[in-house]
N, C-alpha and C positions, 0 to 999 in steps of 0.2 A: 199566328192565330188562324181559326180556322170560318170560314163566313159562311152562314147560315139563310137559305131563303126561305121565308115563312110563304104559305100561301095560304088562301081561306080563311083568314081571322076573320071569325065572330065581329060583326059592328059592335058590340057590348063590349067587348076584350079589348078590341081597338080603341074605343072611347077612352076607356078606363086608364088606356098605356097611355096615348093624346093627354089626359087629365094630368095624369103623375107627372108625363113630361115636364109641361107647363109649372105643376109646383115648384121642383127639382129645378128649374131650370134647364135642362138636361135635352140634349138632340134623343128624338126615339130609338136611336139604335143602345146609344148609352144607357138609358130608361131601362128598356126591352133588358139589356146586359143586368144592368142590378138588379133586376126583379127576380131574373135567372138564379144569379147571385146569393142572392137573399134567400129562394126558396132551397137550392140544389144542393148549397155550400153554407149551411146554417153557421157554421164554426170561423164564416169567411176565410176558409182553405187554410186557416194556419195550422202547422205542426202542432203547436202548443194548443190548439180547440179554442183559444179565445174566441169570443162572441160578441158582434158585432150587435149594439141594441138600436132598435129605433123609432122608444118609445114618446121621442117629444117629437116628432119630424111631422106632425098634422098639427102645432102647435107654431113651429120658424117660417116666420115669414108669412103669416096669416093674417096680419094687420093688414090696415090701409095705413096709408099718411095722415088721415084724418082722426083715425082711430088711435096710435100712436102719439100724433101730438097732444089728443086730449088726456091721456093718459099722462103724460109727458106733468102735465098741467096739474095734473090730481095729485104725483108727487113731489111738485115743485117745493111745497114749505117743510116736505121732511128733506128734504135736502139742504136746507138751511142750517146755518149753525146760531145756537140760541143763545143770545151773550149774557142773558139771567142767569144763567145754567150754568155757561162756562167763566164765571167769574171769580 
């Protein structure tokens, strides 16, 4: 593989790789790599052009614990099984 030294990034551009990092969980160079990725190699380099989508990725992992368990909470009684019902 071949390595690459950026110099002069924009503090906006920088932020923005920083931000994704952190969503991703991802070290910045890994970030920095799929962003590359994503914009350069739409078809995610396969022969076949399949396409990589990643239309819910600002949606995983956006909760807190807090926000989560309450939710958890709201559909507690659909998850129950109703013995009226199933008898």
């Amino acid at each position: 593989m071949k390595a690459i030294t950026l110099r002069n990034v924009p503090q906006a551009v920088a932020r923005k790789i920083e931000e994704r990092s952190r969503e991703l969980g991802l070290s910045l160079n890994k970030t920095v790599i799929r962003l590359l990725e994503e914009r350069l190699l739409p078809t995610g380099g396969s022969p076949l052009g399949s396409r990589r989508y990643h239309d819910l990725d600002e949606l995983a992992g956006a909760w807190s614990d807090e926000e989560a368990a309450a939710f958890d909470r709201a559909v507690a009684e659909q998850r129950t099984v109703d013995d009226e019902i199933w008898r």
